[in-house]
C-alpha positions in Angstrom: 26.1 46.6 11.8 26.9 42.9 11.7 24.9 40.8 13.5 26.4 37.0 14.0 24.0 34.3 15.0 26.2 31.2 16.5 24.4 28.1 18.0 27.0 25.1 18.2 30.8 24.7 19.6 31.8 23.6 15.6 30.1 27.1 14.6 31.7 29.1 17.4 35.3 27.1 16.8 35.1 28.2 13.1 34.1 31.8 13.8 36.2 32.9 16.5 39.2 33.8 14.0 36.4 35.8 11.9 35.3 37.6 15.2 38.6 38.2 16.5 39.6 40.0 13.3 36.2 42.2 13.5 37.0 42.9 16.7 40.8 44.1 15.7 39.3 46.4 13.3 36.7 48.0 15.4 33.5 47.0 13.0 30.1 47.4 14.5 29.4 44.1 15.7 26.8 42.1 17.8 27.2 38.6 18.7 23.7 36.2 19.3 24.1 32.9 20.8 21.4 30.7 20.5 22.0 28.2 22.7 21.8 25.1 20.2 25.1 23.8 22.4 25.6 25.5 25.8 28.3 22.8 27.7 31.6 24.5 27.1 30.7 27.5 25.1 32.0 30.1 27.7 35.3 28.1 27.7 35.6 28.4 24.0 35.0 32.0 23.9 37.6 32.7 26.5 40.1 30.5 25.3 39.8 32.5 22.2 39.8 35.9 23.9 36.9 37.0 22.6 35.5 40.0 24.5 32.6 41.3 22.6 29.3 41.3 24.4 26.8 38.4 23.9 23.2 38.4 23.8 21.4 35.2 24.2 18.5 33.4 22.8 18.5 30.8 25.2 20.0 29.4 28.1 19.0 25.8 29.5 19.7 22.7 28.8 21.6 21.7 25.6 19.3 20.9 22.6 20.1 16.8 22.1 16.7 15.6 20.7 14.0 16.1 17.3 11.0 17.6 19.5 13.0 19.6 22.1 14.9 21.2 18.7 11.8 21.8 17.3 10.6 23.5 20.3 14.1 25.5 20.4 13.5 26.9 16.9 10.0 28.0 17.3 10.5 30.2 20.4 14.2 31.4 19.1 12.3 32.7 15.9 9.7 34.2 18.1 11.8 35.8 20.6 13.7 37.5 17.5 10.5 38.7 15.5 9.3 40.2 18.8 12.4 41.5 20.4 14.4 42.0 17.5 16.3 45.5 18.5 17.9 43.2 21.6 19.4 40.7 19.4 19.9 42.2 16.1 21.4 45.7 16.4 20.5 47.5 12.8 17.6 47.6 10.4 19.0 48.9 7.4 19.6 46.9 3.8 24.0 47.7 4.8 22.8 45.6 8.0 24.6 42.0 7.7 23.6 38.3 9.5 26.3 36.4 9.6 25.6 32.6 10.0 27.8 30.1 9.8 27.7 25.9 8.2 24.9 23.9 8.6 23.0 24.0 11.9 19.5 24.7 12.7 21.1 27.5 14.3 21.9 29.0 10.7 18.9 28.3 9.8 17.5 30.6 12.1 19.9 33.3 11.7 19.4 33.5 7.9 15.3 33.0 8.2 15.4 36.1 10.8 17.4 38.0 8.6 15.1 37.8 5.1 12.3 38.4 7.4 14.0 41.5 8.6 15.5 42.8 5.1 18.6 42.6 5.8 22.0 41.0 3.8 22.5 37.7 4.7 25.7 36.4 4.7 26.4 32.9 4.8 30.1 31.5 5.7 30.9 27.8 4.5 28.5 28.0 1.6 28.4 25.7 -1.1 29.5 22.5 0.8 27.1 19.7 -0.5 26.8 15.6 -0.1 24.7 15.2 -3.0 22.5 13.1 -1.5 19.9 14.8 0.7 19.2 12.2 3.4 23.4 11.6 4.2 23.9 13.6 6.2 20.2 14.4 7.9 19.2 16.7 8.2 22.3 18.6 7.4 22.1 18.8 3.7 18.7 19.6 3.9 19.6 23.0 5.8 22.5 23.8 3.8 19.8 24.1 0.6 17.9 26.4 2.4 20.9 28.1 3.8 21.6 28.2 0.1 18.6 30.0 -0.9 18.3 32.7 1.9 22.0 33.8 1.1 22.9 37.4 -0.1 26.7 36.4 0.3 28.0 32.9 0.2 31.4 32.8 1.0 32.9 29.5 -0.9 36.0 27.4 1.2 37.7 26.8 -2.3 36.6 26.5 -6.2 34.4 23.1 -5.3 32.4 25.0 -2.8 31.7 27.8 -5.3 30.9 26.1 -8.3 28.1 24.6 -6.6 26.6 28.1 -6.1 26.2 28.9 -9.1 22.9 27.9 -9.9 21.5 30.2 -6.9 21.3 33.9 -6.3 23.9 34.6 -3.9 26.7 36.7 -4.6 29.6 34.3 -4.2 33.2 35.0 -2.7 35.7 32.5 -2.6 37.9 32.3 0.5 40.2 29.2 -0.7 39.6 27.3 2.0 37.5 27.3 5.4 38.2 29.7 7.9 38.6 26.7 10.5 42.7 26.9 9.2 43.0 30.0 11.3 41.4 28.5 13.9 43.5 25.4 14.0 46.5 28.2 13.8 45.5 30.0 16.8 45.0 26.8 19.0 48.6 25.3 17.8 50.3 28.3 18.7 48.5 28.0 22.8 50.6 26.4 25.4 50.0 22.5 26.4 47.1 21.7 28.2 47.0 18.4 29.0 49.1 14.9 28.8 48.8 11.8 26.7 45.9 9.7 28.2 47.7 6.5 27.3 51.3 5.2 28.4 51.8 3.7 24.4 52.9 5.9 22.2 50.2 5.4 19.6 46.5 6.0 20.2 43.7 6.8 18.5 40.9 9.3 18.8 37.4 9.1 18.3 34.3 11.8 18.0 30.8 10.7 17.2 27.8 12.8 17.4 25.6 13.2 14.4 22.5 12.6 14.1 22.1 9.6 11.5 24.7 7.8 13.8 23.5 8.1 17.0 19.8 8.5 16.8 19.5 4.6 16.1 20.7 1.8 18.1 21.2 -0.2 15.6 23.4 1.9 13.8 25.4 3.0 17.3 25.5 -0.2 18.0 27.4 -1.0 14.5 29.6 1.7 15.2 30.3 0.3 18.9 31.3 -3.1 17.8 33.8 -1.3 14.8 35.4 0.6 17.5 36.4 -2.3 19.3 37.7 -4.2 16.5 40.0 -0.7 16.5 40.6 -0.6 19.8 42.4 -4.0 19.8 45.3 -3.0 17.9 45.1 0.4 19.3 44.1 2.3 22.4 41.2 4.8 21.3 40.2 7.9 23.3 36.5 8.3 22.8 35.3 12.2 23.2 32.2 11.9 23.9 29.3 14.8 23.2 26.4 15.5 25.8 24.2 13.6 22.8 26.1 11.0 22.6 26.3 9.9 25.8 22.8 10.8 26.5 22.0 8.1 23.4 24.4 5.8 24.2 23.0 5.6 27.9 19.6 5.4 26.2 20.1 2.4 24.6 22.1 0.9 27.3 25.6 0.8 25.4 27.3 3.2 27.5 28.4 0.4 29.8 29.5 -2.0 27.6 31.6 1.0 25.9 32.9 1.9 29.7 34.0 -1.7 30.6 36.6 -1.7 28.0 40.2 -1.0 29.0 41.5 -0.6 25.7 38.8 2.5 25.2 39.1 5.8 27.7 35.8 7.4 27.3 36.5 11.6 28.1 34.1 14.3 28.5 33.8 17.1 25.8 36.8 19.5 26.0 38.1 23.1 25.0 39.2 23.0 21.4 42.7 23.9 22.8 42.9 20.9 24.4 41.3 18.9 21.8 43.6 19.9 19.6 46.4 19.2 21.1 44.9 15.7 21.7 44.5 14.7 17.8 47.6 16.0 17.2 49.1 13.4 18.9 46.9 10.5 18.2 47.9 8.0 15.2 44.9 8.5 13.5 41.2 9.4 14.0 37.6 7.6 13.8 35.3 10.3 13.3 31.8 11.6 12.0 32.8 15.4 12.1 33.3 17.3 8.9 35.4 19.9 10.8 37.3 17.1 12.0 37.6 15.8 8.6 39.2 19.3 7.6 41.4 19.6 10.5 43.4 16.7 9.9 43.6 17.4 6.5 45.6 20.6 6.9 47.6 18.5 10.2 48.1 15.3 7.7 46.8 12.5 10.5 45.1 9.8 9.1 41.0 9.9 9.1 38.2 6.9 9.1 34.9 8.2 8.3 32.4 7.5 10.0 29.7 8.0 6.9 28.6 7.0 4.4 29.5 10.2 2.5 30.7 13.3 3.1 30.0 17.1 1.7 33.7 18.2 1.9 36.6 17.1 -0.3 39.4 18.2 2.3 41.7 14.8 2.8 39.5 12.8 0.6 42.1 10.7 -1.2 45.0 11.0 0.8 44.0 11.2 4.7 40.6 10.7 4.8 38.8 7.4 4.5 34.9 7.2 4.2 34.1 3.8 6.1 30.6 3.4 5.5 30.2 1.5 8.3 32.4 -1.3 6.9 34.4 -3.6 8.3 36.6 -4.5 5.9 37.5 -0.6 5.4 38.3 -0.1 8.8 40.9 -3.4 8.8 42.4 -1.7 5.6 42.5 1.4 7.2 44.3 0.0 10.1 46.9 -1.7 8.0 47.9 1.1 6.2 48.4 3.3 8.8 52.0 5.2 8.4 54.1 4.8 10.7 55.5 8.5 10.5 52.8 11.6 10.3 53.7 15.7 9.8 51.3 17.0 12.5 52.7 19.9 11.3 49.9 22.7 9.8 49.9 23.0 6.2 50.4 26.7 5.6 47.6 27.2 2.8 48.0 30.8 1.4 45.7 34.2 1.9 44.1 33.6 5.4 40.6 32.8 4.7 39.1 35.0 7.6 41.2 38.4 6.0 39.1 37.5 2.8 35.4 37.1 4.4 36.0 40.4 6.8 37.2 42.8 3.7 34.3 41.8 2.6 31.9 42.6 5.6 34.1 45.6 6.1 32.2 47.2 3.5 28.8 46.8 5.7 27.7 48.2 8.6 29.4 51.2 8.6 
């Protein structure tokens, strides 16, 4: 049995090839959502088609602060020592939990599974910032991911040299399994229009932690986006947390007042998609977001001050470090032409990680 503990939308987004193709072959399979991320997490599944039955750890209000996470974790671990048959279906050491990145969800998944003796199998392993405060408290999970893992499967030959000083057994998919993703949602039909009457725009999609957490830093960030937005039109995404901090610490109407920014409520990943696609470039603190327009070739300002994945680094992606001069030279160096065409990459990473769970479970 393969049990697959899922907690945010980036998790489910990167997933949903991996489950698809368990589901094509038929594998024994149960799917635990934790409830890290709840807004939009039914839409995501369905635009997916993902059919297999869901158990859930929690369902409330999405997890946006320090001491309400803490909280989270402590009755999610409870709920699975003491109910453990309801959420994770199989006992024995050919028993598999799957987690996925960096999340406290993973976390979770892989401390329930050493607890229970079972294989743990960690997708997206071996992605590291070197530095264990940037980003918080992301890297910090990821080395205790790290530790916990049975299987560490390794999106390329960075990724898996950096396992090599732990025990896991590593696979190396080439690259992350969020390609097949992007695949699936380029191939759906058009969802929505351009939300500007220019031809160029940009997009933007903040949430971590480190950059939202702390006025003074938002604030930073706030006043760099609207040096961007007058030369260009941004489309700011905004996250349940963001908003929520941004409200907080009474930026949100500052941000709302300007014409030259359109502030949009978190969509399906189709429709995301389809919206960065389009855009000119992207300002953004997501490391999926970092990937995917790598593999679509649109320019990239990083929100960070460093990053643990080397997709784009070099040729689309710029780390910003919350300097103004880099965003102006960003800006200026903007092509005017862009592919926004996938890069076909090879062996599908997702056929790679499930011959490999294939093998368990059965």
């Amino acid at each position: 049995m393969i049990s697959c503990f899922i907690g945010t939308r980036a998790q489910l987004i990167k997933m949903a090839p991996v489950i698809l193709e368990i589901e094509r072959r038929g594998l024994p399979f149960s799917l635990v959502l934790t409830g890290q991320h709840e807004e939009t997490m039914e839409q995501l599944l369905n635009d997916f088609g993902i059919h297999t039955r869901r158990s859930y750890l929690y369902q409330g209000k999405e997890i946006t602060g320090i001491a309400q996470m803490g909280v989270w974790f402590t009755r999610c671990l409870w709920k699975c020592l003491h109910k453990m048959d309801k959420f994770v279906l199989g006992s024995g050491v050919n028993d598999v939990i799957l987690v996925h990145g960096d999340t406290f969800s993973t976390l979770l998944g892989a401390v329930v599974g050493k607890l229970r003796g079972l294989t743990v199998a960690h997708i997206e392993s071996g992605l590291q910032s070197g530095n264990i405060f940037h980003p918080f408290p992301e890297e910090l999970t990821r080395r205790a991911v790290f530790r916990l893992s049975d299987l560490a499967f390794c999106p390329g030959e960075w990724s898996y040299n950096n396992m090599e000083k732990y025990s896991a057994r590593r696979i190396n998919t080439g690259h992350n399994t969020l390609l097949d993703a992007l695949a699936l949602a380029l191939a759906a039909p058009q969802k929505n229009q351009a939300p500007f009457a220019e031809k160029t725009y940009g997009v933007v999609s903040i949430h971590r932690f480190e950059n939202i957490f702390y006025r003074r830093r938002l604030a930073r960030i706030i006043r760099l986006l609207e040096k961007a937005a007058a030369q260009h039109p941004l489309v700011f995404v905004l996250h349940p947390a963001t908003r929520k901090k941004l409200t907080q610490f009474d930026l949100l109407d500052e941000l709302a007042s300007n014409v030259r920014i359109k502030l949009l409520p978190r969509m399906g990943y189709v429709e995301f998609v389809q919206l960065i696609q389009r855009a000119r470039f992207v300002i953004t603190d997501g490391g999926s977001n970092q990937e995917e327009l790598s593999y679509l070739g649109i320019p990239t300002l990083l929100m960070r001050k460093t990053t643990e994945r080397q997709e784009g680094l070099q040729t689309t992606a710029t780390l910003c470090a919350y300097d103004e001069n880099i965003l102006e030279q960003f800006l200026l160096r903007l092509p005017v032409h862009v592919s926004r065409e996938l890069n076909a990459l090879g062996v599908s990473p997702t056929k790679l990680v499930v011959d490999e769970l294939a093998a368990y479970g059965n």
